[in-house]
C-alpha positions, 0 to 999 in steps of 0.5 A: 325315859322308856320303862322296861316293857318298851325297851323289850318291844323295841329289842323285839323290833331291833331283832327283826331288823339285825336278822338281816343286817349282822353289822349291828351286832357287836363283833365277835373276838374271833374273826368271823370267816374263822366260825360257820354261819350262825343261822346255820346253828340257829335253825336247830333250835327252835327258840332261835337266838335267845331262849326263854328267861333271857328277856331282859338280858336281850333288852339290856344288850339292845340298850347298854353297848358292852353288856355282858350280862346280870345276875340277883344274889341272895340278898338282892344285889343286882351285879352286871358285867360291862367290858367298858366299865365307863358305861356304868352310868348309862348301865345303871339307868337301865338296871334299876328299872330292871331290878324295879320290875324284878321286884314288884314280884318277890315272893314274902320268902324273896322279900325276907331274905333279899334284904339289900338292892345295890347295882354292882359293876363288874369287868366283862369279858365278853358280851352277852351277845356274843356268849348267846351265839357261841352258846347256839354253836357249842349246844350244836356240836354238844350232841355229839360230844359223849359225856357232855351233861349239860351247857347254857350261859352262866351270866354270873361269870360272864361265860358259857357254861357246861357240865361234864360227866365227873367220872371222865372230865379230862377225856370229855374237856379234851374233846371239848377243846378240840371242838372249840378249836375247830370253830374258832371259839376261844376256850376261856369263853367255856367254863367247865364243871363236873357234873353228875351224869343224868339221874331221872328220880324214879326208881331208887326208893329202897321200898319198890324192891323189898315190899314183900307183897309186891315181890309175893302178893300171895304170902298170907301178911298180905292178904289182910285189907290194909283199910281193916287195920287203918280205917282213916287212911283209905277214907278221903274226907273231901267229900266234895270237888274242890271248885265248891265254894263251900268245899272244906279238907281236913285230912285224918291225923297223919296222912302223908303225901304216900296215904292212899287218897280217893280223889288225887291232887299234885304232890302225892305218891303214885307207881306204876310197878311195870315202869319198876318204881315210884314216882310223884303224882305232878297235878291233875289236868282236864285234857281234850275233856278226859280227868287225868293227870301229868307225870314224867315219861319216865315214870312210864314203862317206856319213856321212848314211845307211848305205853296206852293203858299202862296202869298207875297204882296208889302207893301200898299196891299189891295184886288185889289193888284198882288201878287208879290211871291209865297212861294215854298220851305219851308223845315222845315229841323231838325238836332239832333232834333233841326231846321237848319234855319228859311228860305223860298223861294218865287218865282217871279210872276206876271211879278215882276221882282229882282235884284240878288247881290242887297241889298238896301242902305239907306241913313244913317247908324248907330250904335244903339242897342235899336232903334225901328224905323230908317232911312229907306229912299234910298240912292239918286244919282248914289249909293242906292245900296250896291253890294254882291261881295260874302258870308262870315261867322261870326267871334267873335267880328267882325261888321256886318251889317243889312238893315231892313225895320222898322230899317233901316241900323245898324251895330253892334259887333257879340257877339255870333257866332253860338249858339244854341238858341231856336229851332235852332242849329247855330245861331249868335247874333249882338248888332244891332238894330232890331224890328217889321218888321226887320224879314228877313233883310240880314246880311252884311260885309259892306266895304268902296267900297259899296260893301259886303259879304252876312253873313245871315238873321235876325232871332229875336230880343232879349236884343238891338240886334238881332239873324241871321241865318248864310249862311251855314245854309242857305245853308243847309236848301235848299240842297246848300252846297259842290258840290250842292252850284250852285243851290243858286245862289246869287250874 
């Protein structure tokens, strides 16, 4: 019996083949004259019929005729569509190994609270060869539908799914459904919901606008050192770079994730007062050899082209204040017309220094999807920091992680992998908290040992949640992928 790995490199095989023998895919429900070429609407895209995440959906397919599609629930039951039930037996043999596989890389949080592990068999509708086709048709022609938000598969109610924007959903599904018609897809194949229009998190800290110092830098309050008054919180006791095995942080009592550091690491606050706000510092990077860090775009003056030395700031900034980076790559790099990744390096200066495969720990983390503040407090004793061991990708229903600088350290379940939403091609949405501020933060696979896997950066909040952007994205956007992967550095 074939194990999973074997039946992705056999699907791999198969895909190669199907490309040019279309009778091996399961026909759709509408007649095929009726829909245009699907390599047309493919050569848009440049992950080509699947997108990331979908691995072993792709492998299933391939393996159980009539399968629609799975998910994992909260306390771990794997549930799959089939639209002949008859083949459950058949279907069962290949989602064990699937669940098996799932399983072996729970988190201690995942292995809490998924206590149970049953297979589920529900009806199917539709398979999920079919919805990933319509999927690539209906993400084309979304471009020019105003209103649309969002649109990918949702595999837990075997349909394509599409956020509309929630102050016109009539007009917007209107227009849908005509497209709809027009490229023969039936319309219970969509399943519309209202949606928040975008919302990037920059700038809607109340503090960017009122700080008086920032308003007028020459009233008197403001001319008095701030390191006269709180002496601890401009000293950063980590005298040495973390890669020192003897390297040892306890920061003073209180610091926060929105304390001025010397030597920065991902999580903290950071602003750049020409961009109009605060965002959160994602994580320091070696890049082309430069000490720098990553960010979002937006968090930039002008997210559509690239603002060379633009200056980010400590977040008590006022006139008198160094900057702590410059900006100096900002690609705006677009794929089929759609963008890669909302992201930004700025490199060190000014003697600021960063810790490489840092992010900040705080002191308590939590579940929570609508919170607009958190803990932001640092973790105190010999553990405020949390190790990047290596960079992962984002797989359906798994928990990930996020430390922002107005929220805090949340985790929450990726219920949307790799979706296009906006502008951007490949993005991934977690019911985790995220609000004003929170642009930026990294995206974590946290596990027991305080270390983990560097999955992304938050992009936008939307619905008690938040979007990311992927590392592969990441990578693209900056030229770091395959065999130039060494020009990024993180860990």
């Amino acid at each position: 019996m074939h194990n999973t790995k074997s039946i992705l490199l056999a699907v791999l095989t198969t895909l190669a083949v199907s490309a040019c023998h279309d009778e091996d895919q399961p026909s759709p429900v509408t007649p095929a004259a009726s829909r245009p070429s699907l390599e047309a609407s493919q050569a848009r895209s440049p992950f080509g019929r699947f997108r990331p995440g979908e691995e072993h959906s792709v492998a299933l397919a391939q393996a159980v005729p009539g399968f629609g599609g799975f998910y994992i629930d909260d306390v771990g039951n794997l549930h799959a569509y089939l639209q002949d039930v008859k083949q459950s037996g058949q279907a069962r043999a290949a989602l064990v190994r699937v669940l098996a596989e799932r399983q072996r890389d729970y988190t201690e949080t995942e292995r809490r609270l998924r206590t149970r592990s049953e297979i589920i068999i529900h009806q199917g509708q539709f398979t999920f060869l079919q919805l990933a086709d319509w999927r690539n048709q209906i993400e084309n022609f979304t471009t020019t539908v105003p209103g649309v938000v969002w649109v990918g598969l949702d595999e837990h109610v075997n349909r394509v799914a599409m956020g509309v924007d929630r102050t016109r959903p009539a007009a917007v599904e209107a227009l849908v459904t005509r497209k709809l018609t027009d490229l023969g897809i039936p319309r219970e194949v969509v399943s519309i919901e209202s949606a928040e229009p975008v919302d990037n998190c920059p700038v809607d800290d109340p503090s960017c606008t009122t700080d008086p110092c920032t308003v007028n830098p020459d009233d008197p309050s403001c001319q008095q050192d701030p390191c006269t008054i709180d002496p601890d919180s401009c000293t950063d006791p980590g005298g040495i770079y973390p890669e020192d095995p003897s390297f040892s942080y306890a920061p003073a009592p209180a610091r926060t994730l929105g304390s001025p550091f010397e030597r920065m690491f991902g999580g903290i606050r950071i602003q750049n007062p020409a961009a109009g706000g605060r965002c959160t510092l994602g994580f320091p990077v070696f890049y082309d050899g430069r000490l720098s860090f990553v960010t979002n775009s937006h968090c930039t003056p002008s997210p559509e082209y690239p603002d060379i030395n633009s200056k980010f700031y400590q977040p008590h900034w006022d006139i008198r204040t160094p900057e702590v980076a410059k900006e100096w790559k900002d690609p705006y790099k677009r794929s089929g017309g759609l963008r890669i990744a909302d992201a930004a390096i700025a490199e060190m200066t000014n003697g600021f220094g960063a810790y490489v495969g840092y992010v900040a720990r705080p002191a308590t983390r939590g579940f929570s999807m609508h919170a607009t503040t958190g803990d932001t407090t640092l973790a105190a004793g010999s553990s405020p920091w949390i190790k990047i061991r290596g960079e992962g990708t984002v797989a359906k229903d798994a928990i990930y992680d996020k430390v922002g600088a107005t929220t805090g350290w949340t985790y929450g379940y990726a219920r949307r992998v790799c979706i296009k939403y906006g502008s951007y091609e490949c993005v991934s949405w977690v019911s985790a908290s995220a609000w004003g501020g929170d642009s930026g933060a990294p995206v974590l696979r946290y596990y027991a040992d305080g270390t983990a896997l560097l999955i992304g950066i938050v992009y936008a909040k939307e619905s008690g949640g938040f979007w990311m952007n992927p590392m592969s994205q990441i990578r693209r956007h900056f030229d770091a992928s395959g065999s130039s992967a060494a020009r990024l550095r993180t860990y």
